[in-house]
Each structure stands twice: as C-alpha cells, then as structure tokens.
mmCIF file of the N, C-alpha and C atoms, coordinates in Angstrom:
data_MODEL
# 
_entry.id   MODEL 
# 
loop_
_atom_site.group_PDB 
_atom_site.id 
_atom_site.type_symbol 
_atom_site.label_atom_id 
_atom_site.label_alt_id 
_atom_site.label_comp_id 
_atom_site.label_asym_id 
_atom_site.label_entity_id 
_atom_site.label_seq_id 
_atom_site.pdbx_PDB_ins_code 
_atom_site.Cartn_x 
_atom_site.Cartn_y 
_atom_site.Cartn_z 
_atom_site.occupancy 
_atom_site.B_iso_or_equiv 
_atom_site.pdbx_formal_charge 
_atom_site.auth_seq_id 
_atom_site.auth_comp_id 
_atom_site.auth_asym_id 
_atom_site.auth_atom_id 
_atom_site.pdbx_PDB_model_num 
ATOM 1   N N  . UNK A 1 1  ? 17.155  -17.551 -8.159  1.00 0.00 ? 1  UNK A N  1 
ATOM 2   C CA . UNK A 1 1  ? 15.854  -17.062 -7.751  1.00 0.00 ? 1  UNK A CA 1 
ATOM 3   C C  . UNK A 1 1  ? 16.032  -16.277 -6.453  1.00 0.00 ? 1  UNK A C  1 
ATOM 4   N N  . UNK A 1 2  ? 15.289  -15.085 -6.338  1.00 0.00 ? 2  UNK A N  1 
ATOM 5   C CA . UNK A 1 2  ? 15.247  -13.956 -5.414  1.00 0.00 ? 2  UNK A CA 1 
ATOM 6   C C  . UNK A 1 2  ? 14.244  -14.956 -4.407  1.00 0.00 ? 2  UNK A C  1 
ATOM 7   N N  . UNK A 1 3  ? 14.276  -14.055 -2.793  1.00 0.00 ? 3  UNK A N  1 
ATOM 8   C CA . UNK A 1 3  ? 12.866  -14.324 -2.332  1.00 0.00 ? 3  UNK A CA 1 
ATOM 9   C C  . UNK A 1 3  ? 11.854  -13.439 -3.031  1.00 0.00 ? 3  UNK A C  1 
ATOM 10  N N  . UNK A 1 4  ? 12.065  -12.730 -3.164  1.00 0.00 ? 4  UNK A N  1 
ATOM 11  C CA . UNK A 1 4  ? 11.025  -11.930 -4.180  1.00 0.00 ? 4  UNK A CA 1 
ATOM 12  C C  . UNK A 1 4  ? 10.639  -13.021 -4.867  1.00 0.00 ? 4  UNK A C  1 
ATOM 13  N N  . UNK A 1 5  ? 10.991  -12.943 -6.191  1.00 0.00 ? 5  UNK A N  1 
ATOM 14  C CA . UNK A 1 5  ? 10.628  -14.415 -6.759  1.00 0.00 ? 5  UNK A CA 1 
ATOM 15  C C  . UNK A 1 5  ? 9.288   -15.462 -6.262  1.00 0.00 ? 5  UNK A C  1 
ATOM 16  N N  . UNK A 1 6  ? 10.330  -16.048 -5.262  1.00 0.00 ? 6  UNK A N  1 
ATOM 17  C CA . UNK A 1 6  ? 9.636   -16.887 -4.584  1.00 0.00 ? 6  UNK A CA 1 
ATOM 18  C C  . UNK A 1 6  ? 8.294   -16.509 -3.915  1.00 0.00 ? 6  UNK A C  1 
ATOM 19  N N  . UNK A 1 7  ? 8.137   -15.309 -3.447  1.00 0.00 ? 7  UNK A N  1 
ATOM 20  C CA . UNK A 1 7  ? 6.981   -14.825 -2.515  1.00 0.00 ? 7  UNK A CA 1 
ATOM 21  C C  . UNK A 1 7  ? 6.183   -14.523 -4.017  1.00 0.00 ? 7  UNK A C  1 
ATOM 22  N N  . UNK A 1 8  ? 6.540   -14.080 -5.154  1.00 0.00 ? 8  UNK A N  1 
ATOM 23  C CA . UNK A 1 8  ? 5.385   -13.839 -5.891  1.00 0.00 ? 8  UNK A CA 1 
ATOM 24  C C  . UNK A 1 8  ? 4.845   -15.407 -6.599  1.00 0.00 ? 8  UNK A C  1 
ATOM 25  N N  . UNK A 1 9  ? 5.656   -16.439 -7.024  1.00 0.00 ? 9  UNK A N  1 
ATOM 26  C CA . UNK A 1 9  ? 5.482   -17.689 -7.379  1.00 0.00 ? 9  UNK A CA 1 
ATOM 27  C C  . UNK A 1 9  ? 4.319   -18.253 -6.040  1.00 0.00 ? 9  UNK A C  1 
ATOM 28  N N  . UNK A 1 10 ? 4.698   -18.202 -4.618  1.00 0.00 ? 10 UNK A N  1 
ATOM 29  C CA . UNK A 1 10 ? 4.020   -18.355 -3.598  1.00 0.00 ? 10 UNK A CA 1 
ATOM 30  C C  . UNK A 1 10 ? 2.601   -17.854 -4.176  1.00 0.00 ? 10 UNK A C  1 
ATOM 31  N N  . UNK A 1 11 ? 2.728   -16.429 -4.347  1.00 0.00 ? 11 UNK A N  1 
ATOM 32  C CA . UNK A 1 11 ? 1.462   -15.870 -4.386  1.00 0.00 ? 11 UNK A CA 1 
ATOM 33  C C  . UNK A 1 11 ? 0.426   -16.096 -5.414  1.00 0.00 ? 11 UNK A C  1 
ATOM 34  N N  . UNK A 1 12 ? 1.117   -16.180 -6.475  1.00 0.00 ? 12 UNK A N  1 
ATOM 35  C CA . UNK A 1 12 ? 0.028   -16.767 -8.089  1.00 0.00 ? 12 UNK A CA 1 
ATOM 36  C C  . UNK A 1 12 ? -0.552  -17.866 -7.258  1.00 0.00 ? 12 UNK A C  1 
ATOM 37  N N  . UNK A 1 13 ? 0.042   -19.149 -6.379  1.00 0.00 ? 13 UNK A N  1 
ATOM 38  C CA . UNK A 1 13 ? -0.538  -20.015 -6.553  1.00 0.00 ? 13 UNK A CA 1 
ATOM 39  C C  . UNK A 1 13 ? -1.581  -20.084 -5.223  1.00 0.00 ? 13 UNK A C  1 
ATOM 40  N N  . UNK A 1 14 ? -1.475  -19.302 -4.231  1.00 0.00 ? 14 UNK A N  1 
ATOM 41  C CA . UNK A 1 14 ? -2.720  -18.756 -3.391  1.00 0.00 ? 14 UNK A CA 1 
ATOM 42  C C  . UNK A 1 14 ? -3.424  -18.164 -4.011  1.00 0.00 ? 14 UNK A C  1 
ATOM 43  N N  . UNK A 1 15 ? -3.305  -17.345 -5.386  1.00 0.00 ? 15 UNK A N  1 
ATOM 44  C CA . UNK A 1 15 ? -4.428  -16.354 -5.778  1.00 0.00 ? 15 UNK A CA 1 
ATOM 45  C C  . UNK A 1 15 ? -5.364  -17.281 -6.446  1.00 0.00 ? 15 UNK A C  1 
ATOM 46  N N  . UNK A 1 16 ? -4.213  -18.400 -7.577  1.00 0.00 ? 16 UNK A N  1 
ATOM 47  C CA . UNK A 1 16 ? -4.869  -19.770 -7.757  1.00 0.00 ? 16 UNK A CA 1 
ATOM 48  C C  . UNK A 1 16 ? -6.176  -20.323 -7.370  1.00 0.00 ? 16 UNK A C  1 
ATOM 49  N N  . UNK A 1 17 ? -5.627  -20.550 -6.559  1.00 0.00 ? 17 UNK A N  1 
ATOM 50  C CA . UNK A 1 17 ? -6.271  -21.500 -5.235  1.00 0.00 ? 17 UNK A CA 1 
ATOM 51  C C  . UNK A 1 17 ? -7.743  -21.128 -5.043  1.00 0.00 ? 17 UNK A C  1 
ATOM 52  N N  . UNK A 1 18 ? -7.997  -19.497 -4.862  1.00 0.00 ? 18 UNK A N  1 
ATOM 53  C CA . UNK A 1 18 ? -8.915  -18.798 -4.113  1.00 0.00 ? 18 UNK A CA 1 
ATOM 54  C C  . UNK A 1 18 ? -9.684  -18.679 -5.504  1.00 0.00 ? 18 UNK A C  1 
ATOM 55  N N  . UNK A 1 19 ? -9.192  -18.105 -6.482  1.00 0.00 ? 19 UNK A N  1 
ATOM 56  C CA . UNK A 1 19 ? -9.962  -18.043 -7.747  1.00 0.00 ? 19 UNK A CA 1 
ATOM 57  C C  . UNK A 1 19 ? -10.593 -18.848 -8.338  1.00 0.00 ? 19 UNK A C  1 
ATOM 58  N N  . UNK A 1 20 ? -10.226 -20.491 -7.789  1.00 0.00 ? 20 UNK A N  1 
ATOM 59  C CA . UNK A 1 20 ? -11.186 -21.575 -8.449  1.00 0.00 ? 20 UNK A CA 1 
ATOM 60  C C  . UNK A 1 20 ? -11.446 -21.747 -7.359  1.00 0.00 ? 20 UNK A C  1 
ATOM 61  N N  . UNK A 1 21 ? -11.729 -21.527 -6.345  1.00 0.00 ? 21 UNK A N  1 
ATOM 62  C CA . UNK A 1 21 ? -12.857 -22.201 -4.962  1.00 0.00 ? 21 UNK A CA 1 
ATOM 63  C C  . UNK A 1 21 ? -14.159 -20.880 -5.245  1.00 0.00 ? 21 UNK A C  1 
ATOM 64  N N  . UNK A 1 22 ? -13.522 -19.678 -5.719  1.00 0.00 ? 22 UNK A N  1 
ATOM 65  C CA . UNK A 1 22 ? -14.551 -18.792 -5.828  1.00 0.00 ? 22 UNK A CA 1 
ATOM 66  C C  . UNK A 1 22 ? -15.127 -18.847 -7.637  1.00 0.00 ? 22 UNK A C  1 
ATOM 67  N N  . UNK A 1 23 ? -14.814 -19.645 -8.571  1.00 0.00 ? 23 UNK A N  1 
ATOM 68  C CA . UNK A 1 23 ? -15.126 -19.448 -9.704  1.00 0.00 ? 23 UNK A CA 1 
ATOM 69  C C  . UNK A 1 23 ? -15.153 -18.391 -10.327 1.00 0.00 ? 23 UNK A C  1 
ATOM 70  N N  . UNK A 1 24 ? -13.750 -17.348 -10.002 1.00 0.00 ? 24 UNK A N  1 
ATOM 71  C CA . UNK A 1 24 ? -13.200 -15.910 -10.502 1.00 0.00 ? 24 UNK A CA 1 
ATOM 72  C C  . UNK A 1 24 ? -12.862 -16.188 -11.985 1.00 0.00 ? 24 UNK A C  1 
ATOM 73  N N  . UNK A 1 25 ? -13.892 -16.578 -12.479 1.00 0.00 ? 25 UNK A N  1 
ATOM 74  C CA . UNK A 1 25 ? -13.033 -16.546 -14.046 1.00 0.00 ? 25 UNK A CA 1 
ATOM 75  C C  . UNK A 1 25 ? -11.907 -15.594 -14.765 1.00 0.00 ? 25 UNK A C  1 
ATOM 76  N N  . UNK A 1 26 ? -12.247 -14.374 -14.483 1.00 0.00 ? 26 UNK A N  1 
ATOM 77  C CA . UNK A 1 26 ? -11.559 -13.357 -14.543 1.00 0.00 ? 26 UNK A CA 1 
ATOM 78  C C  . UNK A 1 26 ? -10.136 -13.411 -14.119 1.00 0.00 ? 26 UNK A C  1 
ATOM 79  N N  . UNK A 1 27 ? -10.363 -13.744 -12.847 1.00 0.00 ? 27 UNK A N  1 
ATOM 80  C CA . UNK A 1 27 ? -8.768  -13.867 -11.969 1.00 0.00 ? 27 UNK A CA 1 
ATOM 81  C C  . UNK A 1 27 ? -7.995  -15.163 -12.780 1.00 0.00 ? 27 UNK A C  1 
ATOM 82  N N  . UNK A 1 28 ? -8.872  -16.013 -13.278 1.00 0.00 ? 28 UNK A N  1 
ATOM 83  C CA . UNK A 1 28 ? -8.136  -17.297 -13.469 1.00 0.00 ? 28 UNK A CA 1 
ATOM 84  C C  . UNK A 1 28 ? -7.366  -17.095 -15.375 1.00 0.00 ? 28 UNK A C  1 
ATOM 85  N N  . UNK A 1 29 ? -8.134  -16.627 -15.920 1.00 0.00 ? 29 UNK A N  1 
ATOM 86  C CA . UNK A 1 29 ? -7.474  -15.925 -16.790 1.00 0.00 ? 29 UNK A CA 1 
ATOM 87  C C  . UNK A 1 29 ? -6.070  -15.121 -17.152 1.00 0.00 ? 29 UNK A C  1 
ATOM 88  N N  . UNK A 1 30 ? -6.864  -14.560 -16.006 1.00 0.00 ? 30 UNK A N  1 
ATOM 89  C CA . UNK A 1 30 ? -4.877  -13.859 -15.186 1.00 0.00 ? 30 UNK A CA 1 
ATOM 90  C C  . UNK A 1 30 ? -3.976  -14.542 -14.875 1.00 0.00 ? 30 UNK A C  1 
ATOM 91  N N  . UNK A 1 31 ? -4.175  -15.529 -14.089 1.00 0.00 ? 31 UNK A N  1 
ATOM 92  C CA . UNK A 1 31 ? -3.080  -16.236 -13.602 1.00 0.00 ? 31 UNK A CA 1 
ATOM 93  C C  . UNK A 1 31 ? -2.448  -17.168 -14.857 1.00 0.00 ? 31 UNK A C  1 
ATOM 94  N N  . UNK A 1 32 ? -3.688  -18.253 -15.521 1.00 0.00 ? 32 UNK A N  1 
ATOM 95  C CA . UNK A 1 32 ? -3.209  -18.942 -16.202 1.00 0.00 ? 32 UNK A CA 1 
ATOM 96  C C  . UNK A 1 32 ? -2.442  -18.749 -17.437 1.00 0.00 ? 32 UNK A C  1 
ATOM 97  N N  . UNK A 1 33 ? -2.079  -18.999 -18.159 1.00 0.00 ? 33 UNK A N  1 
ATOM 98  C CA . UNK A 1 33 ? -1.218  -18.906 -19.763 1.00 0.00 ? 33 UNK A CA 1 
ATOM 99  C C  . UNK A 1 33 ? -2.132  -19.092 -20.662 1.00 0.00 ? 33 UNK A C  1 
ATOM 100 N N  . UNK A 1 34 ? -2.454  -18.371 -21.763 1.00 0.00 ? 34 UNK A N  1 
ATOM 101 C CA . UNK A 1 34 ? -3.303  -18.979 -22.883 1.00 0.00 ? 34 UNK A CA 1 
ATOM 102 C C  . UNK A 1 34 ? -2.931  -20.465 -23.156 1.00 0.00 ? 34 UNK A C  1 
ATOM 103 N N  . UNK A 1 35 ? -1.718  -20.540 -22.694 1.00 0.00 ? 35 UNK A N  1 
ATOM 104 C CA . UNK A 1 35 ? -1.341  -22.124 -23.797 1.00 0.00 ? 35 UNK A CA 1 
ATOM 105 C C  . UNK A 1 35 ? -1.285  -23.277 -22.132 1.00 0.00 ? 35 UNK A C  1 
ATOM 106 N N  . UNK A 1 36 ? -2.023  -23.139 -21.250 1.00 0.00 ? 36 UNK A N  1 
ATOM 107 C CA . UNK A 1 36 ? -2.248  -23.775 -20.204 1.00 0.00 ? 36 UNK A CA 1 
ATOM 108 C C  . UNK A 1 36 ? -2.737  -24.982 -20.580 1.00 0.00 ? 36 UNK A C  1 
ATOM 109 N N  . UNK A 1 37 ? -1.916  -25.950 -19.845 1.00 0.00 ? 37 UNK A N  1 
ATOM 110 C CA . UNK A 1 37 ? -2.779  -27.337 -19.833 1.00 0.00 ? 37 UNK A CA 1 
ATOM 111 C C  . UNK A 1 37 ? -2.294  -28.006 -19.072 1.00 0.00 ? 37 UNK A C  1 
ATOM 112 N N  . UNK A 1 38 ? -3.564  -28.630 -18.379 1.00 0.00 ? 38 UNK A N  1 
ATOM 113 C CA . UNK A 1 38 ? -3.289  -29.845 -17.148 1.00 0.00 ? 38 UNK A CA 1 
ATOM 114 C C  . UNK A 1 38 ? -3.682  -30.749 -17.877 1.00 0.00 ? 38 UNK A C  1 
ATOM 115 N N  . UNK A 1 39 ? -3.666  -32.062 -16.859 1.00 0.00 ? 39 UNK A N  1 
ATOM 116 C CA . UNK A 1 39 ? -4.231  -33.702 -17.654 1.00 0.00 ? 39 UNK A CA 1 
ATOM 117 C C  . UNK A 1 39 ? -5.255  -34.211 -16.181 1.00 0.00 ? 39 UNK A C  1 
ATOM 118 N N  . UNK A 1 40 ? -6.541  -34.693 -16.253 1.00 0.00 ? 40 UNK A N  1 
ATOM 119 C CA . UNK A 1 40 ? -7.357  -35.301 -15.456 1.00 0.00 ? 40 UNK A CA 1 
ATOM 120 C C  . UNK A 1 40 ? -6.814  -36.245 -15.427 1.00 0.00 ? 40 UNK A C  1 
ATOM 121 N N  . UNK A 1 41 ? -7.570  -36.987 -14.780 1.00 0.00 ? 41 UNK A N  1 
ATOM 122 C CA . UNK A 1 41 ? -7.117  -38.267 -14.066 1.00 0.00 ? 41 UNK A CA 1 
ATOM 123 C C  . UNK A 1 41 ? -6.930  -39.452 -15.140 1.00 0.00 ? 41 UNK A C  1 
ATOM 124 N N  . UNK A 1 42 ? -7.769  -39.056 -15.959 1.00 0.00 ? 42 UNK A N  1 
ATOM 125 C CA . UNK A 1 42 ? -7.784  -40.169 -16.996 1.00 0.00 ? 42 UNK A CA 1 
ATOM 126 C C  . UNK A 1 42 ? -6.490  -40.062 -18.461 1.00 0.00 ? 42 UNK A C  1 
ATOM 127 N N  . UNK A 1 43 ? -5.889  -38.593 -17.816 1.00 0.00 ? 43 UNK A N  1 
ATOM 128 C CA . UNK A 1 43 ? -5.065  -38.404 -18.784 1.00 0.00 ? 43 UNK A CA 1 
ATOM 129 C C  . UNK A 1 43 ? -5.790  -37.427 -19.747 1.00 0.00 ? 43 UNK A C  1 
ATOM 130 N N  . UNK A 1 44 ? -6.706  -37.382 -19.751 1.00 0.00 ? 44 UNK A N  1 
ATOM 131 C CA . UNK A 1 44 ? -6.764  -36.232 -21.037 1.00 0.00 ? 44 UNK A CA 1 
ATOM 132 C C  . UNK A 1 44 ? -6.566  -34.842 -20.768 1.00 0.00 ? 44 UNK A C  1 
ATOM 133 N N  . UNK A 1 45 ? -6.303  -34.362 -21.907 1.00 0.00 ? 45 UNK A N  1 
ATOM 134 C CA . UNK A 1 45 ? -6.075  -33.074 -21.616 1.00 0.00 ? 45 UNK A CA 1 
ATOM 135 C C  . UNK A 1 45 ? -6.936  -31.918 -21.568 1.00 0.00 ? 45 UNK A C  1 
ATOM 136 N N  . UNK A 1 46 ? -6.770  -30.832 -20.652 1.00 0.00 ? 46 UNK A N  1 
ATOM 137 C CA . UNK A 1 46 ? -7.459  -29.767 -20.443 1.00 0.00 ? 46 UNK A CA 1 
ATOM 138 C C  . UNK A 1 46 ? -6.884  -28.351 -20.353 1.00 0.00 ? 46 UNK A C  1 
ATOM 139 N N  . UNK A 1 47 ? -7.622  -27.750 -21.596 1.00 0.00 ? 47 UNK A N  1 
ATOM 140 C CA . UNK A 1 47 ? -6.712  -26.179 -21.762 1.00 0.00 ? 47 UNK A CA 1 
ATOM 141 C C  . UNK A 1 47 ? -7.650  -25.071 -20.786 1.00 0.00 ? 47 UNK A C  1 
ATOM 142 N N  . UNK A 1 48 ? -6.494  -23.994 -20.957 1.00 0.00 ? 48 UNK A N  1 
ATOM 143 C CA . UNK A 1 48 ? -7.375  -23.311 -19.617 1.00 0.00 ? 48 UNK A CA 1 
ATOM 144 C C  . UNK A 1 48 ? -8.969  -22.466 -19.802 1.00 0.00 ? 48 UNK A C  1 
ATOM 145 N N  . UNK A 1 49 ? -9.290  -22.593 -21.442 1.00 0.00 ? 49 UNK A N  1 
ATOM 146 C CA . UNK A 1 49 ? -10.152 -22.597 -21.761 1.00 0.00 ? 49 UNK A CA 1 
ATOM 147 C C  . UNK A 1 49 ? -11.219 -23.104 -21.715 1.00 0.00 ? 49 UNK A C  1 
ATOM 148 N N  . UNK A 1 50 ? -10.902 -24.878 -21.368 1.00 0.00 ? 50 UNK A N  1 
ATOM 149 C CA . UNK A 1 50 ? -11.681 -25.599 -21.139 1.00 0.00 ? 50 UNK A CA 1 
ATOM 150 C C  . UNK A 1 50 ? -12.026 -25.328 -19.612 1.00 0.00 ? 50 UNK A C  1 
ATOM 151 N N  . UNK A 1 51 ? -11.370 -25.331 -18.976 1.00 0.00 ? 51 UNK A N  1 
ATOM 152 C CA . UNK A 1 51 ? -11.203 -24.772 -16.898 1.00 0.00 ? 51 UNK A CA 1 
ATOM 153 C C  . UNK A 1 51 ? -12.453 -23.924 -17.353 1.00 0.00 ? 51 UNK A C  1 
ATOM 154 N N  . UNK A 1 52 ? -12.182 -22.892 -17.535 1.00 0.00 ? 52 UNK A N  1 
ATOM 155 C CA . UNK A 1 52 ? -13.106 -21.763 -17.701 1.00 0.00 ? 52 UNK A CA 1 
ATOM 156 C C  . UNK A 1 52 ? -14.236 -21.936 -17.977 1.00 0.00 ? 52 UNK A C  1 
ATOM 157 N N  . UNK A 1 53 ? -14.868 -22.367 -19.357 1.00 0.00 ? 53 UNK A N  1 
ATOM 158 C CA . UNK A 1 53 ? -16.150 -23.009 -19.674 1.00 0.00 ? 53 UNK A CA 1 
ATOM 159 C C  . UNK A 1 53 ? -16.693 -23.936 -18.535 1.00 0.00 ? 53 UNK A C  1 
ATOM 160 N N  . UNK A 1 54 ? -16.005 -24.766 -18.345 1.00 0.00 ? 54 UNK A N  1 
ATOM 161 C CA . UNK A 1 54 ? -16.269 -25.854 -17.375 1.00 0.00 ? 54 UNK A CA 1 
ATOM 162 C C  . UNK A 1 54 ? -16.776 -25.163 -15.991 1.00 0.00 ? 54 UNK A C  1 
ATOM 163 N N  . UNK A 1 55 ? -16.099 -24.226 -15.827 1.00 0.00 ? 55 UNK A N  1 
ATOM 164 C CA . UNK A 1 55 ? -16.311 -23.551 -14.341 1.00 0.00 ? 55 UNK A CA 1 
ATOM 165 C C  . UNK A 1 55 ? -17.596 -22.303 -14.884 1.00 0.00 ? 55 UNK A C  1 
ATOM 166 N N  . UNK A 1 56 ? -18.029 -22.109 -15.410 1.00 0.00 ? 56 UNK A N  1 
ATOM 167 C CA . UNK A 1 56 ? -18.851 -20.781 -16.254 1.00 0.00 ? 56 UNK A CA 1 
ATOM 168 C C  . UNK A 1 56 ? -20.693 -22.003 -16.548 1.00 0.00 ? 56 UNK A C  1 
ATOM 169 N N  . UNK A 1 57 ? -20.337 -22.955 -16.990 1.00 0.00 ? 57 UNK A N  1 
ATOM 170 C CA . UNK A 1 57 ? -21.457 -23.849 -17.212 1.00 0.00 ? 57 UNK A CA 1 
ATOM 171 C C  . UNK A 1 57 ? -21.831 -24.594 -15.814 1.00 0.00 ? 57 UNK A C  1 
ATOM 172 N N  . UNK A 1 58 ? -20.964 -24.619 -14.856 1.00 0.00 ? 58 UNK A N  1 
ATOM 173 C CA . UNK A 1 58 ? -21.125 -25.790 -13.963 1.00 0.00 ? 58 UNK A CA 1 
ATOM 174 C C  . UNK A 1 58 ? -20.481 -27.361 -13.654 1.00 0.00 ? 58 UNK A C  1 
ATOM 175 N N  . UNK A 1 59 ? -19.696 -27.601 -14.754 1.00 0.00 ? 59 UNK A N  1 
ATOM 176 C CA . UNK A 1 59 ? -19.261 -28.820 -15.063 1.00 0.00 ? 59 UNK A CA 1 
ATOM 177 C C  . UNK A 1 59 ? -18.486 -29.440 -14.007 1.00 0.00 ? 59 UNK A C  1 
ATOM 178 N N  . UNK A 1 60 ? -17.848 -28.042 -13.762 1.00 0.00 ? 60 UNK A N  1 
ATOM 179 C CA . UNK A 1 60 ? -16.764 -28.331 -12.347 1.00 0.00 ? 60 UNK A CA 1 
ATOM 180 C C  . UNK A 1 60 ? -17.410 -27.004 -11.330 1.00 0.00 ? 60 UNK A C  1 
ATOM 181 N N  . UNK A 1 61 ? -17.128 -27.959 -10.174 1.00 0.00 ? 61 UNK A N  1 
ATOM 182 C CA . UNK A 1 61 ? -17.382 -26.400 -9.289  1.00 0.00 ? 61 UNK A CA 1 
ATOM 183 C C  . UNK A 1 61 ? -16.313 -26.737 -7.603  1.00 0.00 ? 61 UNK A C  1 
# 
C-alpha cells in the first residue's frame, strides 16, 4: 500500500462520516458497495439499502 492509498482509504471514511451526520444519501451511495453490510447491535443484518431507506424515512438520523 502507497500513502496515496492510504490518504484516499483515510478519505472515503471522512467523506463517510460527514455523509451520514448530514443524511447525503447520494454521497453514501458512493461510498458504499451495493453488496454492503454491517450488523447492529443485536446482530442483524443491514444492507446499504437498508442505511439509506432508514436515513430517507427517519428511522435513523
């Protein structure tokens, strides 16, 4: 891995960051993978589709 590399890996995850405190759906689209998935606390799973809706309805903010 370059610093290049690294400064852009750095950067997805500040753009991250800013795109769900601002509910950039758009941006978050970008960043994420269609085939994205985290797990809540309880373990279940969440695709980045679900992020999106969730953040678009209110569910999460």
């Amino acid at each position: 891995m370059t610093p290049e590399d690294e400064r852009q890996i750095l950067r997805l995850f500040e753009d991250g960051d800013r795109a769900l405190i601002a509910a950039d759906l758009a941006e978050l689209s970008r960043i994420f993978a269609d085939d994205y998935i985290q797990y809540d606390e309880s373990g279940k799973p969440v695709t980045m589709q679900d992020l999106i809706n969730n953040l678009k309805t209110g569910v999460i903010r």
